[in-house]
PyMOL Python script that loads the backbone (N, CA, C, O; Angstrom):
from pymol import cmd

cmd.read_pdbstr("""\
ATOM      1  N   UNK A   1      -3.284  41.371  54.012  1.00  0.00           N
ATOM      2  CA  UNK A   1      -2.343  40.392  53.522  1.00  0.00           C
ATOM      3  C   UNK A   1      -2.576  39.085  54.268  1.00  0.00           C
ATOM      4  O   UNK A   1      -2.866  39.050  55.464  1.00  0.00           O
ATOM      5  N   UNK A   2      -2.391  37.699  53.266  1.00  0.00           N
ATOM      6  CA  UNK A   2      -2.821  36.522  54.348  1.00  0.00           C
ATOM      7  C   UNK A   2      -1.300  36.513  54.797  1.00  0.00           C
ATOM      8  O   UNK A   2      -0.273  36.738  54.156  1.00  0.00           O
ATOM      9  N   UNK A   3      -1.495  36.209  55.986  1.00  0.00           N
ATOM     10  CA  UNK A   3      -0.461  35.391  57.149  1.00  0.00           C
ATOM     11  C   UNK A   3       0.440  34.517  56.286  1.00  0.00           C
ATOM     12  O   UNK A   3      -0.107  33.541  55.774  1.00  0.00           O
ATOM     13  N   UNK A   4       1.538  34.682  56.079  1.00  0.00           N
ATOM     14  CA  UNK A   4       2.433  33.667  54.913  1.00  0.00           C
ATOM     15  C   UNK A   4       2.829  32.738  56.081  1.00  0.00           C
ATOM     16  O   UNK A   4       2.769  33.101  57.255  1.00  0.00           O
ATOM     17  N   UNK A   5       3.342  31.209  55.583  1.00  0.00           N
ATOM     18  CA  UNK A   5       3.975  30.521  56.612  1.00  0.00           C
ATOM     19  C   UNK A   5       5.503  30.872  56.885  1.00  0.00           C
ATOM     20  O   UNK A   5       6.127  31.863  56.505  1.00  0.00           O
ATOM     21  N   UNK A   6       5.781  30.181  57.371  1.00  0.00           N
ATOM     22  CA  UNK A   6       6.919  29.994  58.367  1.00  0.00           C
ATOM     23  C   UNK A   6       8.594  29.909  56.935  1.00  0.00           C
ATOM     24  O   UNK A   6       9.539  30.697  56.942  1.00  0.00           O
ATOM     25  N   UNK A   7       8.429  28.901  56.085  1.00  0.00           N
ATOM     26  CA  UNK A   7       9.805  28.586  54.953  1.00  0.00           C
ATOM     27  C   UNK A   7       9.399  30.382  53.965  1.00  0.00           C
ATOM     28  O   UNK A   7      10.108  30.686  53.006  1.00  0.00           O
ATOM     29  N   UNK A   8       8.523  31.088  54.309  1.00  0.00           N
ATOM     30  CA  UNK A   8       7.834  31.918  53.239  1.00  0.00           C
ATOM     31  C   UNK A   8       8.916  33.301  54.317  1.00  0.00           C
ATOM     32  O   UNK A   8       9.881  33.988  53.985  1.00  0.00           O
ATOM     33  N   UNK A   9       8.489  33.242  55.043  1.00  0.00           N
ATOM     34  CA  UNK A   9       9.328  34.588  55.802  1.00  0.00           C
ATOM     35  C   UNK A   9      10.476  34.326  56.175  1.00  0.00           C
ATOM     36  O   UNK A   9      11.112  35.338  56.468  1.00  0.00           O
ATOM     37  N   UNK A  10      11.118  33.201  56.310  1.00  0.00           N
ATOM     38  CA  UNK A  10      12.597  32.703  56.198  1.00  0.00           C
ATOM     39  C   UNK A  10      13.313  32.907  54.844  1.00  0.00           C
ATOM     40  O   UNK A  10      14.494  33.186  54.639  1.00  0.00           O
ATOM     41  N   UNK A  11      12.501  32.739  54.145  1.00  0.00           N
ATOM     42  CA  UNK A  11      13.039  32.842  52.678  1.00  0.00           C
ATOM     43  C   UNK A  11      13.352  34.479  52.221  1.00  0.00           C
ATOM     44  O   UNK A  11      14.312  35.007  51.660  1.00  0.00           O
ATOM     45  N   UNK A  12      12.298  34.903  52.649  1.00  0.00           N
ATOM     46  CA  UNK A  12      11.697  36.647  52.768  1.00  0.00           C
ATOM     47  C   UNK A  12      13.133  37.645  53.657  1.00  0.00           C
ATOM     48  O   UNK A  12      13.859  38.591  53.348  1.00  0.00           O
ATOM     49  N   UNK A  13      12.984  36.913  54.645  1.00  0.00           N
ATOM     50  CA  UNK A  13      14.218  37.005  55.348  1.00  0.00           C
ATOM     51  C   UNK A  13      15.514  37.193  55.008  1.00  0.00           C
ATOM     52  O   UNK A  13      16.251  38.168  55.158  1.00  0.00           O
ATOM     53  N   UNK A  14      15.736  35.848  54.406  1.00  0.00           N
ATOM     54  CA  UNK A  14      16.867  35.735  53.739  1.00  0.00           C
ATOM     55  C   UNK A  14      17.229  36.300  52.343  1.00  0.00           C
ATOM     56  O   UNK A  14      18.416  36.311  52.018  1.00  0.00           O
ATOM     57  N   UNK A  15      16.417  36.701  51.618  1.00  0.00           N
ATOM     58  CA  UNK A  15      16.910  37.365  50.286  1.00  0.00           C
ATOM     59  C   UNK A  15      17.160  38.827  50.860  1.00  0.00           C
ATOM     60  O   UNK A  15      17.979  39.547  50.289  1.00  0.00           O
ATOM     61  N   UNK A  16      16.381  39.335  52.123  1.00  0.00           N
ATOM     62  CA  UNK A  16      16.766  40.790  52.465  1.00  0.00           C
ATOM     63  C   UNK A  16      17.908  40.901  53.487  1.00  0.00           C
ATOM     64  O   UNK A  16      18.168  41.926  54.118  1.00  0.00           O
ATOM     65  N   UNK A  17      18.356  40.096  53.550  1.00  0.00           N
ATOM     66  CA  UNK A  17      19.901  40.256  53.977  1.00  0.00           C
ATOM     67  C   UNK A  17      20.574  39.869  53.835  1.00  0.00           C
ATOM     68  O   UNK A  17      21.552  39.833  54.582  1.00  0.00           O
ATOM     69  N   UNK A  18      20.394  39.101  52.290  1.00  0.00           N
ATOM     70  CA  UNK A  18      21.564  38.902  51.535  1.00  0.00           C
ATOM     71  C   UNK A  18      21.614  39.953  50.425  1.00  0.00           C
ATOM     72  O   UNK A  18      22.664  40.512  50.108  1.00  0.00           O
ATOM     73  N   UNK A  19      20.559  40.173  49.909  1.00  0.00           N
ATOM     74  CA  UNK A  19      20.434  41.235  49.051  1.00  0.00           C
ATOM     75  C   UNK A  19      19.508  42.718  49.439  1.00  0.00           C
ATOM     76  O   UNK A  19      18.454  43.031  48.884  1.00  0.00           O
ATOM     77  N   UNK A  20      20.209  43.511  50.533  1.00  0.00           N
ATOM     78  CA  UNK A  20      19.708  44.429  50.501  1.00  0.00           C
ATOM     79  C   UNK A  20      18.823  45.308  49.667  1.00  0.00           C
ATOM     80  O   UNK A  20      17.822  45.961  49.963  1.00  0.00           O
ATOM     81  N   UNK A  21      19.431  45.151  48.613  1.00  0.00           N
ATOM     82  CA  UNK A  21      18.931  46.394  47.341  1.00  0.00           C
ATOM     83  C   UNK A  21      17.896  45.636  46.954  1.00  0.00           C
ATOM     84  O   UNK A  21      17.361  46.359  46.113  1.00  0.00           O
ATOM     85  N   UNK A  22      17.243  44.618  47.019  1.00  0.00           N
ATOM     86  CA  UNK A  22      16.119  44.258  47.139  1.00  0.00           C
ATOM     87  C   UNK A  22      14.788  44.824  48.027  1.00  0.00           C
ATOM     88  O   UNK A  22      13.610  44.831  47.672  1.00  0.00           O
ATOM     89  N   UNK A  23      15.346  45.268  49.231  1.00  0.00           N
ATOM     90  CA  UNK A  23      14.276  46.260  50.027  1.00  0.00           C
ATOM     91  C   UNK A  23      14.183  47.475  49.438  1.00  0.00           C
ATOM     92  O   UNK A  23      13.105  48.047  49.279  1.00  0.00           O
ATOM     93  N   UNK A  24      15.592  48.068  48.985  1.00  0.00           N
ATOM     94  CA  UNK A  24      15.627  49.463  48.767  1.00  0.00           C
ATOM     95  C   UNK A  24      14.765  49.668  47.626  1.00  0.00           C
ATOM     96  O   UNK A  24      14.045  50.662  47.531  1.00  0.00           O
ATOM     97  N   UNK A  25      14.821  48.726  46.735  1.00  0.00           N
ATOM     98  CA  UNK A  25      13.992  48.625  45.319  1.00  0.00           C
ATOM     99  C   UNK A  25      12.473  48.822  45.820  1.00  0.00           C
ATOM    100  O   UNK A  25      11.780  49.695  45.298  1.00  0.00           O
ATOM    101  N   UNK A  26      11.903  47.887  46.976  1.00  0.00           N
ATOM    102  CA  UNK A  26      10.717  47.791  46.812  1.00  0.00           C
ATOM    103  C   UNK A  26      10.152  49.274  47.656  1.00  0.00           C
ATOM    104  O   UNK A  26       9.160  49.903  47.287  1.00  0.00           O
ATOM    105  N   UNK A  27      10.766  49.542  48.501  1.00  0.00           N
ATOM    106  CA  UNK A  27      10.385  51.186  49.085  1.00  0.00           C
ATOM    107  C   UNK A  27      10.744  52.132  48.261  1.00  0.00           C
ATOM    108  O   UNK A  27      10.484  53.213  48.790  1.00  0.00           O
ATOM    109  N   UNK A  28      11.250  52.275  47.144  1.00  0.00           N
ATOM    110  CA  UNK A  28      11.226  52.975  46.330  1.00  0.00           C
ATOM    111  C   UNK A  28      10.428  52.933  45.579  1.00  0.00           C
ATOM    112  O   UNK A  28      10.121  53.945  44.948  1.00  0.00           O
ATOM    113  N   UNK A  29       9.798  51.708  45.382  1.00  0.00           N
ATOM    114  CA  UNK A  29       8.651  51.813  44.564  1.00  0.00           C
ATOM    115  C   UNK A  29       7.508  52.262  44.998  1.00  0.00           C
ATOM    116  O   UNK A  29       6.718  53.025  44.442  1.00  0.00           O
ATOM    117  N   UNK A  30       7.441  51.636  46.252  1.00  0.00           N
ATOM    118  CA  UNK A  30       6.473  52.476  47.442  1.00  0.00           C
ATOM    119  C   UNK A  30       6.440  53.473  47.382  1.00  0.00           C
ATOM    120  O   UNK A  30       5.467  53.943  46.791  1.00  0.00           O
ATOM    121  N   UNK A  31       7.125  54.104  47.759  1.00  0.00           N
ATOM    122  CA  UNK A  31       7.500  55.386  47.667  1.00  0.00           C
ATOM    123  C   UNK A  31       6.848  56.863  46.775  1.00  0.00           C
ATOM    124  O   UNK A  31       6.441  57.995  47.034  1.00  0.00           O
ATOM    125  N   UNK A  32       7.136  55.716  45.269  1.00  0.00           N
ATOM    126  CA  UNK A  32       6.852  56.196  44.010  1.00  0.00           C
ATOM    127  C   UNK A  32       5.358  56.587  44.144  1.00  0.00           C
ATOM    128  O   UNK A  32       4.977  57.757  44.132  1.00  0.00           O
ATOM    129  N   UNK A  33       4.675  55.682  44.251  1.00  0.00           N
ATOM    130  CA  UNK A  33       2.961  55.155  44.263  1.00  0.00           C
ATOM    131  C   UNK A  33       2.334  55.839  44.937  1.00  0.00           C
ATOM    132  O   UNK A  33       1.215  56.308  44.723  1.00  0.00           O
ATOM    133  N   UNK A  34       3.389  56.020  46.316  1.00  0.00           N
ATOM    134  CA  UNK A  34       2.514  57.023  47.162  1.00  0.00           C
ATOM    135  C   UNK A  34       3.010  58.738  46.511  1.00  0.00           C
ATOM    136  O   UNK A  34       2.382  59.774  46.730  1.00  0.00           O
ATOM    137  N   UNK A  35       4.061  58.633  45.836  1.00  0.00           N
ATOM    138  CA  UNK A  35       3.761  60.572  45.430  1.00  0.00           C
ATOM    139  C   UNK A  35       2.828  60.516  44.333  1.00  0.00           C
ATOM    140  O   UNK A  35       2.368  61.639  44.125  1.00  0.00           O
ATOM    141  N   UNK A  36       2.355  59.609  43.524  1.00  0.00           N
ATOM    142  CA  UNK A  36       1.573  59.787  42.265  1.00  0.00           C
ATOM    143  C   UNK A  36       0.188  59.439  42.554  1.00  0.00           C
ATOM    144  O   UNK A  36      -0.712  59.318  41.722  1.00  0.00           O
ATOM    145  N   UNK A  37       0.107  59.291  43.809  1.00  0.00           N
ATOM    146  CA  UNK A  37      -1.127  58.812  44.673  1.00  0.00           C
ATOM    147  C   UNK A  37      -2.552  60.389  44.454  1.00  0.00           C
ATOM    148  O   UNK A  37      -3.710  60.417  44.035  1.00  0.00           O
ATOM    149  N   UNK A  38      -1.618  61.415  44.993  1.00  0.00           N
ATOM    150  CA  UNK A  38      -2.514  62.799  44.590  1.00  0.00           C
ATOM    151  C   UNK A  38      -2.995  62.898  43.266  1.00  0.00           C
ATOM    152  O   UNK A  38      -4.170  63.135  42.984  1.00  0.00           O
ATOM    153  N   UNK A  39      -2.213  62.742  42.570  1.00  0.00           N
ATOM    154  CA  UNK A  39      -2.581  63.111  41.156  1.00  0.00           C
ATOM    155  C   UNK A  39      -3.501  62.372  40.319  1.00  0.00           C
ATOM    156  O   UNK A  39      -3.922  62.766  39.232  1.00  0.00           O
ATOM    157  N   UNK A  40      -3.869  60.971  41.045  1.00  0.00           N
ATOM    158  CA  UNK A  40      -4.398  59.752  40.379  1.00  0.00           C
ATOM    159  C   UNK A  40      -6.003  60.199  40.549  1.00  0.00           C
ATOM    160  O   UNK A  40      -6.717  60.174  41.552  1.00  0.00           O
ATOM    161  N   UNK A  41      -6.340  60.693  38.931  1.00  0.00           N
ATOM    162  CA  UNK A  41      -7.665  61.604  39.192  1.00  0.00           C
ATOM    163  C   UNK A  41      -8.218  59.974  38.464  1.00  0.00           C
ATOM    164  O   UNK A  41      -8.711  59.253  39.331  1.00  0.00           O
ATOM    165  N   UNK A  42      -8.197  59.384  37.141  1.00  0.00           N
ATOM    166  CA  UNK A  42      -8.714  57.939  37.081  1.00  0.00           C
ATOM    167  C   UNK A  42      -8.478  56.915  37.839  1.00  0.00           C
ATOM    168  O   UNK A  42      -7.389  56.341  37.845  1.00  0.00           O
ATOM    169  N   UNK A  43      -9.552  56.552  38.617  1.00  0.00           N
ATOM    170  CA  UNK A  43      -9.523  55.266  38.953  1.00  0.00           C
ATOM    171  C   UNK A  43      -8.314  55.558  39.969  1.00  0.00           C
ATOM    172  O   UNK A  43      -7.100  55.442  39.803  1.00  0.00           O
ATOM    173  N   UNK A  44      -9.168  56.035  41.231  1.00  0.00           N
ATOM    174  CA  UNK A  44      -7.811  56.415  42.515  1.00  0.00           C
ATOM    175  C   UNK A  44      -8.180  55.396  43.205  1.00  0.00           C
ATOM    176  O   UNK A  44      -7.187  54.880  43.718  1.00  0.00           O
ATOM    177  N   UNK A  45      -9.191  54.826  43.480  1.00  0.00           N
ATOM    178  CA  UNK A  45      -9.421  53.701  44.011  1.00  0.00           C
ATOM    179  C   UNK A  45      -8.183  52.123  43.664  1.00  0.00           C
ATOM    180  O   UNK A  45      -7.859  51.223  44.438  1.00  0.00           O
ATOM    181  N   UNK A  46      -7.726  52.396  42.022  1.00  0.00           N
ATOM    182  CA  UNK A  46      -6.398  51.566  42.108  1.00  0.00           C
ATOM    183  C   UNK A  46      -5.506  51.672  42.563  1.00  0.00           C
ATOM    184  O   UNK A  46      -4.648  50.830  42.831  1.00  0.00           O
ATOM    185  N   UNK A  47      -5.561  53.063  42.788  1.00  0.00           N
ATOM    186  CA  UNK A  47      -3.862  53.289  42.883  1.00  0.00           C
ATOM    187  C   UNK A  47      -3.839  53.720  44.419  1.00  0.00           C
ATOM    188  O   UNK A  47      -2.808  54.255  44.827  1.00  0.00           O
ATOM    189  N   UNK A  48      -4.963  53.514  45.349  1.00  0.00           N
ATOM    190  CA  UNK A  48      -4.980  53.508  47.025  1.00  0.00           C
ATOM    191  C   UNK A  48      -4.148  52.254  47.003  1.00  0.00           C
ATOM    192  O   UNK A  48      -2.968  52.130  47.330  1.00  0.00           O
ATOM    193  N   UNK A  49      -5.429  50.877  46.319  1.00  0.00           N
ATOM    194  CA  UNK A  49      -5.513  49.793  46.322  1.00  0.00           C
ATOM    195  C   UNK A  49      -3.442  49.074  46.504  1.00  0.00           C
ATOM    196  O   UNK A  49      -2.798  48.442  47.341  1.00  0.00           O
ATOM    197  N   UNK A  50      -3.198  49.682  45.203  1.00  0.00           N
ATOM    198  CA  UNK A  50      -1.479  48.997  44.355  1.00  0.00           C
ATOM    199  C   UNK A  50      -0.372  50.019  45.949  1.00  0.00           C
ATOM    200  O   UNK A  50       0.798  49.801  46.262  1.00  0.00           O
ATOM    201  N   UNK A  51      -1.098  50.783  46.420  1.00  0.00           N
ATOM    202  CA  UNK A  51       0.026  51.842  47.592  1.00  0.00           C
ATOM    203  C   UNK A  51      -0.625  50.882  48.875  1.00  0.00           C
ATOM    204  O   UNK A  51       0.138  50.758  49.833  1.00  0.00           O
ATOM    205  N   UNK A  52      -1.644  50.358  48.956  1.00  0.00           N
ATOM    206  CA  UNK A  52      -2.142  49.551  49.813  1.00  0.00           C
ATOM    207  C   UNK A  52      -1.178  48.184  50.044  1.00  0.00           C
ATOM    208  O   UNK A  52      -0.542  48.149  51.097  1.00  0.00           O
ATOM    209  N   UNK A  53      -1.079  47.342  49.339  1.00  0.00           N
ATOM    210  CA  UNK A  53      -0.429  46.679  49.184  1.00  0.00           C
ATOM    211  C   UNK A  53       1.480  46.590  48.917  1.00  0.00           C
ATOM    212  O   UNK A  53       2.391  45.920  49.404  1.00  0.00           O
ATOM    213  N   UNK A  54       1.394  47.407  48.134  1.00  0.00           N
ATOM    214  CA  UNK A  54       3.067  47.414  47.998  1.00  0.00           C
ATOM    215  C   UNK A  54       3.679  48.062  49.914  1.00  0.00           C
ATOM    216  O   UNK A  54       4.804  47.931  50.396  1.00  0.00           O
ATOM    217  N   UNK A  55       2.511  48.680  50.525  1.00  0.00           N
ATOM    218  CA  UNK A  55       3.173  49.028  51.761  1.00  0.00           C
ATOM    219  C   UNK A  55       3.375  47.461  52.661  1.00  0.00           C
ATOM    220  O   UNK A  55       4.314  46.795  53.097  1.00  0.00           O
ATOM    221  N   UNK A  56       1.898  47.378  52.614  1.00  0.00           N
ATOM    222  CA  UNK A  56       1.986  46.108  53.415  1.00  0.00           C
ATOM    223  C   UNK A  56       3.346  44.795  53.286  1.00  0.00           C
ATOM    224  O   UNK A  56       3.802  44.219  54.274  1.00  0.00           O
ATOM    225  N   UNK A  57       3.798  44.540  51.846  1.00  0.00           N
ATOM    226  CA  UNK A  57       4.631  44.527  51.441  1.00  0.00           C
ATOM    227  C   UNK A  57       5.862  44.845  51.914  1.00  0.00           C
ATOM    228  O   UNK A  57       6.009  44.260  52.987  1.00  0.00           O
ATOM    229  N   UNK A  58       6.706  45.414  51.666  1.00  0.00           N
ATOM    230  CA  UNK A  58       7.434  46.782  52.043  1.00  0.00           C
ATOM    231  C   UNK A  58       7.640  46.430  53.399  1.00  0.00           C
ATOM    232  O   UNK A  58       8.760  46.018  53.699  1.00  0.00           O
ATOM    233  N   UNK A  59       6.600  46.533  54.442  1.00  0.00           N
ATOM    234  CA  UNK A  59       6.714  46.322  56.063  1.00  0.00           C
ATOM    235  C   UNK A  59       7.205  44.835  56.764  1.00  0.00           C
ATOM    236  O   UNK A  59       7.935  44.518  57.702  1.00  0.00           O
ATOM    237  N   UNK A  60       6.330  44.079  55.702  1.00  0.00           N
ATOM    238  CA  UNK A  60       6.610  42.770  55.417  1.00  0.00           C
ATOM    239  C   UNK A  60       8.437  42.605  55.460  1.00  0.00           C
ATOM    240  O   UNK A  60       9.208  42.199  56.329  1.00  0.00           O
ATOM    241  N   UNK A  61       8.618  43.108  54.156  1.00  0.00           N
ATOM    242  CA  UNK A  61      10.405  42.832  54.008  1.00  0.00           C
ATOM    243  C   UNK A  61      10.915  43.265  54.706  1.00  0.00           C
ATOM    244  O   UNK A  61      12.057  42.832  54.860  1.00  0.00           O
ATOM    245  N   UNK A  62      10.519  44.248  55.487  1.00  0.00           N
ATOM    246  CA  UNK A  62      11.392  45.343  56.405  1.00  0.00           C
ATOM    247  C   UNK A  62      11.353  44.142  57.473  1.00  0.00           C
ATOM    248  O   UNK A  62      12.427  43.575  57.674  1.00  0.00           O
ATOM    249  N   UNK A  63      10.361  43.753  58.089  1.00  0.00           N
ATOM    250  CA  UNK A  63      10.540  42.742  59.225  1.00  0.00           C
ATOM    251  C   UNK A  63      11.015  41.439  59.449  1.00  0.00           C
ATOM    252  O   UNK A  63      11.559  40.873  60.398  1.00  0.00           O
ATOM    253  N   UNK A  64      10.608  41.067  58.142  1.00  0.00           N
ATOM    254  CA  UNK A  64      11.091  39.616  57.775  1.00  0.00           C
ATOM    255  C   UNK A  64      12.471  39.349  58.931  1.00  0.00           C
ATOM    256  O   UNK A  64      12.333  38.763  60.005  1.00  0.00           O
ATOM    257  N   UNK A  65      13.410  39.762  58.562  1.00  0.00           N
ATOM    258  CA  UNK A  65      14.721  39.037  59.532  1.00  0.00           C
ATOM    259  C   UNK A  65      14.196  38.902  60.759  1.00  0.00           C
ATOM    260  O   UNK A  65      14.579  37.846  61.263  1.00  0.00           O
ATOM    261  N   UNK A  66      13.411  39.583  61.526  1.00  0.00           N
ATOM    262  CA  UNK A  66      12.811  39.717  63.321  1.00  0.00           C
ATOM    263  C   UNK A  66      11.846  38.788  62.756  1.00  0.00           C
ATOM    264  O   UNK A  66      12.313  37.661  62.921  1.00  0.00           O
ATOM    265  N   UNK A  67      10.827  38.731  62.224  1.00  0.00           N
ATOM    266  CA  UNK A  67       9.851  38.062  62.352  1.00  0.00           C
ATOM    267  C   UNK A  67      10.475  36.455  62.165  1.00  0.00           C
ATOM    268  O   UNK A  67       9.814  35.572  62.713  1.00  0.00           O
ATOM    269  N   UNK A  68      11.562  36.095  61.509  1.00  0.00           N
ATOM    270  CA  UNK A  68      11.930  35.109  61.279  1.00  0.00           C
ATOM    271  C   UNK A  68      12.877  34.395  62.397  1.00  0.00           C
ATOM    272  O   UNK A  68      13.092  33.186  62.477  1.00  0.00           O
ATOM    273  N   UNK A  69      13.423  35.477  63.287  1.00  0.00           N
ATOM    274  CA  UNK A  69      14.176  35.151  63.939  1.00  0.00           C
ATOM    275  C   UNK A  69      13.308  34.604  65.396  1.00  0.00           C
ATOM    276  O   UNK A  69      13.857  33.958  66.288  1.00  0.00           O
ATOM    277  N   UNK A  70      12.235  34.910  65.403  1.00  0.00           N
ATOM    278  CA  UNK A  70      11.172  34.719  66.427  1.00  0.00           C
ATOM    279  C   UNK A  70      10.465  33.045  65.985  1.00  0.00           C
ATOM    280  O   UNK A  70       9.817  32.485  66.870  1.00  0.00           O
ATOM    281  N   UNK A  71      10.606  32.434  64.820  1.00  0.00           N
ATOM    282  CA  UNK A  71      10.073  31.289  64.222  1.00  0.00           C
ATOM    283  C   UNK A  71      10.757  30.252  64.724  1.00  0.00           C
ATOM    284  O   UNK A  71      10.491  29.105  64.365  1.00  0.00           O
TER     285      UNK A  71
END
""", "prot")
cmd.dss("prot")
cmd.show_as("cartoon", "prot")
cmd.util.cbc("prot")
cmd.orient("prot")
């Protein structure tokens, strides 16, 4: 993931603790990707790729408030 700036994880920040169910949404989707991850006999290389990212993601929002509060 590139390095987002500084108004990008404040912002990031701020929608996840104003709107919680915004995280819960996106680890659930995570979530999802990674149980259908075994089964992905076409083209598993996408679906590493889409669980690759939605985590990075995911860790991203989870930190955002600390990482922002450190800015």
């Amino acid at each position: 993931m590139i390095k987002p700036e500084s108004p990008v994880v404040k912002a990031l920040a701020s929608a996840v603790r104003q709107h919680p169910e915004l995280l819960a949404w996106i680890e659930a989707w995570y979530r999802h990707e990674l149980e259908t991850l075994p089964s992905a006999i076409n083209q598993p290389a996408v679906f590493q790729g889409r669980c690759q990212v939605l985590g990075e993601l995911y860790r991203f929002a989870k930190d955002s408030p600390v990482l922002a509060a450190k800015l």
